[in-house]
KEKE-3310 file (N, C-alpha, C; in steps of 0.2 Angstrom, whole numbers, plus 5000, padded with zeros to 4 digits):
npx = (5076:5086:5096:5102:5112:5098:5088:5081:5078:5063:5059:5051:5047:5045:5045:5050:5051:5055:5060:5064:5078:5083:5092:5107:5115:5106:5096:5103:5107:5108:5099:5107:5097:5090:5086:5081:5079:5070:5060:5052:5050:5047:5045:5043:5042:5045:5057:5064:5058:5066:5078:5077:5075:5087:5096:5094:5091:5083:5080:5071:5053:5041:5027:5008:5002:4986:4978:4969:4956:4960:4949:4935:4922:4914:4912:4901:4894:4884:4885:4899:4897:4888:4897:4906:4896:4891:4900:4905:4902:4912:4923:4934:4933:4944:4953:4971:4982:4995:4997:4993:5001:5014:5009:5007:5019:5028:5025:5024:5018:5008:5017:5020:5009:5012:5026:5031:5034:5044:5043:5032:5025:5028:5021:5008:5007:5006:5002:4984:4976:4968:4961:4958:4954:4952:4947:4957:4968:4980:4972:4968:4971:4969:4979:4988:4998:5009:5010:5002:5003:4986:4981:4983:4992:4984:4986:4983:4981:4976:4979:4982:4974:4962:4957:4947:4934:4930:4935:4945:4938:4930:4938:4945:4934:4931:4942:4942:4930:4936:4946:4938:4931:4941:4945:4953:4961:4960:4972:4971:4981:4983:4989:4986:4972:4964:4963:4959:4948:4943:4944:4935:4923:4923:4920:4929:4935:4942:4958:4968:4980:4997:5015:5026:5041:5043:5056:5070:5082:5089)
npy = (4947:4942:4931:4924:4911:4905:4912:4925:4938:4948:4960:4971:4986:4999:4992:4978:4964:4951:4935:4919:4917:4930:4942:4952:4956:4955:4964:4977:4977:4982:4983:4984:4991:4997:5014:5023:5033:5029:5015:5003:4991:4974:4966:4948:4943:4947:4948:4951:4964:4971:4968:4977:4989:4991:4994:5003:5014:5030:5034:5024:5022:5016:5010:5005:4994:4988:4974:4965:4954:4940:4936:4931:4938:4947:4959:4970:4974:4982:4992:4997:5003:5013:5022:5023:5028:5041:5051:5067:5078:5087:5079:5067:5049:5038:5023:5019:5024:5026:5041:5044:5036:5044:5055:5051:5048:5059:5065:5068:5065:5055:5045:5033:5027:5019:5017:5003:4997:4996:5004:5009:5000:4990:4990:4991:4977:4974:4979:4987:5000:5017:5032:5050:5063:5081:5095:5090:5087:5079:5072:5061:5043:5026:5011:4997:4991:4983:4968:4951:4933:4931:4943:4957:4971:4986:5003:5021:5036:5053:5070:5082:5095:5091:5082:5073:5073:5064:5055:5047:5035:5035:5031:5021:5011:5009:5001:4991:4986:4982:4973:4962:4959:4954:4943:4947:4947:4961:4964:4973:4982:4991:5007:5016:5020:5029:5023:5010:5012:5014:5005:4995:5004:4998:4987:4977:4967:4967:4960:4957:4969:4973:4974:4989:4996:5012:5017:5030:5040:5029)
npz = (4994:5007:5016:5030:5039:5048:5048:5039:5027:5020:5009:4999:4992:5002:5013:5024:5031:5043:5048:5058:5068:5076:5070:5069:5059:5048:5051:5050:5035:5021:5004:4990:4979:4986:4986:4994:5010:5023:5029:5033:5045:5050:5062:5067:5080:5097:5099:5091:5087:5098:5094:5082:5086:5096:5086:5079:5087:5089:5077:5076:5074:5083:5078:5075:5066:5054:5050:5037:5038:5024:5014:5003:4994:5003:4999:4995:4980:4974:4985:4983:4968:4969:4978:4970:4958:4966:4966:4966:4952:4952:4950:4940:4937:4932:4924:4926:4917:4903:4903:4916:4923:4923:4929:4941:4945:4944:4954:4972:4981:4975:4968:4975:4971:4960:4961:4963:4951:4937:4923:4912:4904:4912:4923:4915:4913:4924:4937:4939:4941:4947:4945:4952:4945:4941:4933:4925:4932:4941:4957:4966:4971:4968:4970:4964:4975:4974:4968:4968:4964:4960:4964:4973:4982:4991:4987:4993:4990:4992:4986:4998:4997:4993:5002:5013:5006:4999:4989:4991:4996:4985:4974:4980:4981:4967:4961:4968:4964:4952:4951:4957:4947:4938:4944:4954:4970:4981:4992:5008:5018:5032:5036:5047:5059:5052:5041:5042:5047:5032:5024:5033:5031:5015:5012:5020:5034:5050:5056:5064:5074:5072:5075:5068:5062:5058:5051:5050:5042:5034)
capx = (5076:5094:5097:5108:5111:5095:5085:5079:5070:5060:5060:5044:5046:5047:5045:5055:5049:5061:5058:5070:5081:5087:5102:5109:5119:5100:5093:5107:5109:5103:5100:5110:5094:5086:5089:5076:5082:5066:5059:5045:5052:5041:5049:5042:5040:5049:5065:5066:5058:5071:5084:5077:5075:5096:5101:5090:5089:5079:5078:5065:5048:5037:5022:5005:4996:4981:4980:4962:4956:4960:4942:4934:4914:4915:4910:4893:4895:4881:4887:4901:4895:4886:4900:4908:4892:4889:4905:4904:4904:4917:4927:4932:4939:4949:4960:4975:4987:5003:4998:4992:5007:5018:5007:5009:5027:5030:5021:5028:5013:5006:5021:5019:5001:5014:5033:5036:5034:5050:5039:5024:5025:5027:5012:5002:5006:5006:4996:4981:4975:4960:4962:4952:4955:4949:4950:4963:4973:4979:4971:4969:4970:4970:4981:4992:5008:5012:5007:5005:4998:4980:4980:4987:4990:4980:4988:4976:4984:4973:4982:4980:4970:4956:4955:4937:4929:4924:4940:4950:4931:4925:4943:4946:4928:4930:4948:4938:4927:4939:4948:4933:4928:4946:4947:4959:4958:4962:4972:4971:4985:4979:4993:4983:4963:4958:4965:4957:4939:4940:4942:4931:4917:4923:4919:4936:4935:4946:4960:4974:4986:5003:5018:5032:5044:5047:5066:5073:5089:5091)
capy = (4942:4942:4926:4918:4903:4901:4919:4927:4949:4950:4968:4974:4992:5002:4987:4974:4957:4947:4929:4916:4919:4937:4944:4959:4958:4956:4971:4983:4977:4986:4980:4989:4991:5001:5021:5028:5033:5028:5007:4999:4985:4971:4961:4941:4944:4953:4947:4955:4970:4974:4971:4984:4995:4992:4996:5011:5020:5037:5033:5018:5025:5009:5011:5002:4993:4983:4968:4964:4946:4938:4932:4932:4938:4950:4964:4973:4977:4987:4999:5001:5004:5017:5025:5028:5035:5048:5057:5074:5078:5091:5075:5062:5043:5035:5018:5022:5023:5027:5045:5044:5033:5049:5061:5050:5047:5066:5067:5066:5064:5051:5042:5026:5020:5017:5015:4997:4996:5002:5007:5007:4992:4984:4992:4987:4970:4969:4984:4989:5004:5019:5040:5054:5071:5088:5100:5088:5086:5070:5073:5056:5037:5020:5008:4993:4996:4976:4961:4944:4928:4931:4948:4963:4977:4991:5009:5024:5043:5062:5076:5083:5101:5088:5077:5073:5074:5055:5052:5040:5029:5031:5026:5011:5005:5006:4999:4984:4983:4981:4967:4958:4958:4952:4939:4948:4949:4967:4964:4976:4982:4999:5012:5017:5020:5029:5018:5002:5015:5016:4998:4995:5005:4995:4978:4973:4964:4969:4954:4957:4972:4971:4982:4989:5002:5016:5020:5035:5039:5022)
capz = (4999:5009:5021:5034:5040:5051:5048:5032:5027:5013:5006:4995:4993:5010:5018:5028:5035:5047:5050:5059:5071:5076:5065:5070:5052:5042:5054:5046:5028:5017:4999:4983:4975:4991:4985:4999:5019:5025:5027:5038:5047:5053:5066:5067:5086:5100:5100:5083:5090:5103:5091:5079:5093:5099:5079:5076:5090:5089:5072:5074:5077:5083:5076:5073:5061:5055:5046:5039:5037:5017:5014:4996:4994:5007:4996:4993:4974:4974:4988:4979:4963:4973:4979:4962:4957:4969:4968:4966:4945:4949:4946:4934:4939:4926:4924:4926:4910:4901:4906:4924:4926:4922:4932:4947:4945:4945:4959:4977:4985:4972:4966:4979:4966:4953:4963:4964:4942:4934:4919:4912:4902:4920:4925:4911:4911:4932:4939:4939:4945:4946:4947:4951:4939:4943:4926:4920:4936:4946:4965:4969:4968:4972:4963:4967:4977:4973:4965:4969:4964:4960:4969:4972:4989:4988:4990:4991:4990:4991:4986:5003:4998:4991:5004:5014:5000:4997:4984:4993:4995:4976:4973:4982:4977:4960:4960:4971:4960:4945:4954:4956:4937:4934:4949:4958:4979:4982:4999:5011:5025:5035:5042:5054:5062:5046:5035:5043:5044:5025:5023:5034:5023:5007:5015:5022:5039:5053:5057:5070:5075:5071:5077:5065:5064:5053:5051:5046:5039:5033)
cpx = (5084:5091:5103:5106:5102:5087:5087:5076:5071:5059:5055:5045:5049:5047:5048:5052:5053:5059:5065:5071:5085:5094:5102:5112:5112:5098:5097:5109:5105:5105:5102:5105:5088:5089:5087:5080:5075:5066:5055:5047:5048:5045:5043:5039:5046:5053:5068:5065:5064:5077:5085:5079:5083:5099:5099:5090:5082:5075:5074:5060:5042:5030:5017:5001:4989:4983:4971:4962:4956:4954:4938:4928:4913:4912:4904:4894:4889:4881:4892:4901:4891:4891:4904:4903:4891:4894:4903:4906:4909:4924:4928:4936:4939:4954:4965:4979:4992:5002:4996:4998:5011:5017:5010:5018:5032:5025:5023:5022:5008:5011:5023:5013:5006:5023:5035:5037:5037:5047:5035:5021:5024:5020:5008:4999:5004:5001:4990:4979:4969:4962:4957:4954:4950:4951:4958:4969:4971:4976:4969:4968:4972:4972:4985:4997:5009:5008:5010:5002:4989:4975:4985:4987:4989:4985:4983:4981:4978:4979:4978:4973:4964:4956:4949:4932:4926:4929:4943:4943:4930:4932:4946:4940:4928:4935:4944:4934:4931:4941:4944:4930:4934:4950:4952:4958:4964:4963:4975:4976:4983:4985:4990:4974:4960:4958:4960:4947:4938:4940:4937:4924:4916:4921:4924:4933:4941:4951:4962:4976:4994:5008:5023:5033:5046:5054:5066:5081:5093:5095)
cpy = (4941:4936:4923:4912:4900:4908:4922:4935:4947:4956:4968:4982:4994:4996:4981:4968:4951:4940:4925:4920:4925:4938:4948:4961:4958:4963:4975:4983:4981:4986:4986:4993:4998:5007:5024:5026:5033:5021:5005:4993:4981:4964:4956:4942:4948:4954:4952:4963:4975:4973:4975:4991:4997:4995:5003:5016:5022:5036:5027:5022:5018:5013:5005:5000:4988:4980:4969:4955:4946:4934:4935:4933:4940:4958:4964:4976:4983:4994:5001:5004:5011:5024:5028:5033:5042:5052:5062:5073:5085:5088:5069:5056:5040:5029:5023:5021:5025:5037:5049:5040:5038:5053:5058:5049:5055:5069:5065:5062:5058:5044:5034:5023:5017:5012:5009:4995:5000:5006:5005:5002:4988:4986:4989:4981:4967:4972:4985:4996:5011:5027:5044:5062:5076:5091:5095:5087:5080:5073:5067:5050:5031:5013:5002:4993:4988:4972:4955:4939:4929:4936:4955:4967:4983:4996:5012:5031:5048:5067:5080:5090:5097:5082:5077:5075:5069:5054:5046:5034:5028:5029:5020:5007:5003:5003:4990:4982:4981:4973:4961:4954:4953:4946:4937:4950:4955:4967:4972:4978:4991:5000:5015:5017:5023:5026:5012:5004:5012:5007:4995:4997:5001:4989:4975:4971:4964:4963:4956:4966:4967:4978:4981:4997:5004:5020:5025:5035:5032:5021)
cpz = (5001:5015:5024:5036:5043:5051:5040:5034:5020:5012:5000:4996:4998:5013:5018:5030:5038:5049:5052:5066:5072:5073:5065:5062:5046:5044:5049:5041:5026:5010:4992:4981:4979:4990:4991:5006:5022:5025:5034:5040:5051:5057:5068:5075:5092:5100:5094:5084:5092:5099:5085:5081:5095:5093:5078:5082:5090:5082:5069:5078:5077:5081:5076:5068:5059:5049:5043:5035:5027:5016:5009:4999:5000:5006:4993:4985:4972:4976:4985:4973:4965:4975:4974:4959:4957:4971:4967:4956:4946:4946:4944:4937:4932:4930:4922:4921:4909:4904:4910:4927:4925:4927:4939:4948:4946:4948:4966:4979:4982:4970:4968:4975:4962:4955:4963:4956:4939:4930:4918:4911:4908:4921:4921:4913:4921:4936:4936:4946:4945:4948:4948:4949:4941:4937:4926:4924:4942:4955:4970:4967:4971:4967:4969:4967:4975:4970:4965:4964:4963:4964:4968:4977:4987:4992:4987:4994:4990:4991:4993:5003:4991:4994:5009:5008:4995:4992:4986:4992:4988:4975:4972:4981:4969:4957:4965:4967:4954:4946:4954:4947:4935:4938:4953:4966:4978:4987:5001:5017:5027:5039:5048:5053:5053:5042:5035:5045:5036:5025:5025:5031:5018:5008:5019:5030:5043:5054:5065:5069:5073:5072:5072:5068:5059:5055:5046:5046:5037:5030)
residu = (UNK:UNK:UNK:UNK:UNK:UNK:UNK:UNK:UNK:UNK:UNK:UNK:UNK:UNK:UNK:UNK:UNK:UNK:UNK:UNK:UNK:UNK:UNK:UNK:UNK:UNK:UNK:UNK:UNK:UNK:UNK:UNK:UNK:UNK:UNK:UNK:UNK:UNK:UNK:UNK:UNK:UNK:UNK:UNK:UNK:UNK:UNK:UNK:UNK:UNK:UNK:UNK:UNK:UNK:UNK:UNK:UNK:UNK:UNK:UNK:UNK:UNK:UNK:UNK:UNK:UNK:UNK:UNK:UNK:UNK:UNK:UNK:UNK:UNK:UNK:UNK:UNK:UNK:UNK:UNK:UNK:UNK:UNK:UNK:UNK:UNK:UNK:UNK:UNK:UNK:UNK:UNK:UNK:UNK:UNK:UNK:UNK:UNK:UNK:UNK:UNK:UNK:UNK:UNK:UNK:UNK:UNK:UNK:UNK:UNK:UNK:UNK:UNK:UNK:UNK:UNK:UNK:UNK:UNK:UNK:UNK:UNK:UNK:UNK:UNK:UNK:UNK:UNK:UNK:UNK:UNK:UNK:UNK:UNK:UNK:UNK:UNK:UNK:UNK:UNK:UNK:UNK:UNK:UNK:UNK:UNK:UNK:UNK:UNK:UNK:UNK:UNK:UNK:UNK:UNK:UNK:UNK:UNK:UNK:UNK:UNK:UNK:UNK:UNK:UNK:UNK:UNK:UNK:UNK:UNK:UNK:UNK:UNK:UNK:UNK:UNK:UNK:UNK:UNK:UNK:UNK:UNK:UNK:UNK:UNK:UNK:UNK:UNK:UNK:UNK:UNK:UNK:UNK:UNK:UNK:UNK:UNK:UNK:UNK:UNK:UNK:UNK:UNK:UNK:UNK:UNK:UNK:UNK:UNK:UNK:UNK:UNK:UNK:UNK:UNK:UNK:UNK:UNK)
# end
């Protein structure tokens, strides 16, 4: 969290949150702790917008996102208990541990289930999370990019040469389903249309849109 006098950003990972009044000097900091030249910026409203847009340039790509409504007892445990079932036995889902917390960590394409928890220990004690193993290899999972309060945000990865093949759904169901047992709300934010399908499957309930912008060379 970095603030001026009347305007505050909250920073969670890749992402940015601006509230207050417009700060061109909040817009361009960029915190000691942030190593990545990437970051998802979520301007308050438009004023905030146009002045991501004056700082970045070429290098802001507005984008959009979905939100879905926060509302408990919205979930079919059945169907998801269903979609775990009926994976395919070519593969195995597993909580995720001290050595799926490795695999994903030295995994470019996985590394965001595990990234906001310096080690495992973090993990244990604050993540949760759920993998799916083909002969003994990570190809997908859905675990928690953050933790709050009696909850957690769900991130959901495929190893791209095993995707369509119902992993991302048995994943996020049975990672919903954990949360539930453990009376944790599995929120939901969707990068885009497919994202806000699959939620949609799982039980989630559409909310709003909402516009950000991914920055490069940050």
């Amino acid at each position: 969290m970095n603030s001026t006098e009347d305007a505050a950003v909250a920073i969670l990972g890749d992402f940015a949150f601006f509230a207050g009044n417009p700060s061109e000097e909040l817009v361009r900091w960029k915190s000691e702790n942030c190593r990545q030249d990437f970051m998802i910026m979520v301007p308050q409203n438009d004023e905030w917008a146009k002045l991501i847009e004056a700082c970045f340039g070429d290098k802001a790509r507005k984008v959009t996102r979905y939100a879905t409504k926060k509302k408990q007892n919205v979930f079919d445990v059945s169907k998801l208990e269903s979609a775990v079932s009926d994976l395919s036995e070519d593969y195995q889902l597993k909580m995720l541990g001290a050595q799926e917390y490795n695999m994903c960590r030295n995994s470019d394409w996985a590394k965001d289930l595990v990234s906001q928890y310096k080690d495992y220990d973090t993990y244990r004690g604050l993540g949760l999370g759920v993998v799916a193993l083909k002969d003994g290899e990570l190809v997908a999972g859905a675990s928690s990019y953050s933790t709050y309060n009696a909850g957690i945000e769900i991130e959901i990865d495929t190893r791209e040469d095993h995707r369509r093949k119902g992993l991302a759904y048995a994943c996020g169901a049975k990672l919903v389903l954990e949360c539930l047992k453990k009376g944790l709300y599995p929120s939901w934010d969707a990068q885009n249309k497919w994202s806000i399908a699959l939620a949609e499957k799982l039980g989630y309930q559409f909310s709003h849109e909402y516009t950000a912008y991914e920055i490069t060379e940050y």
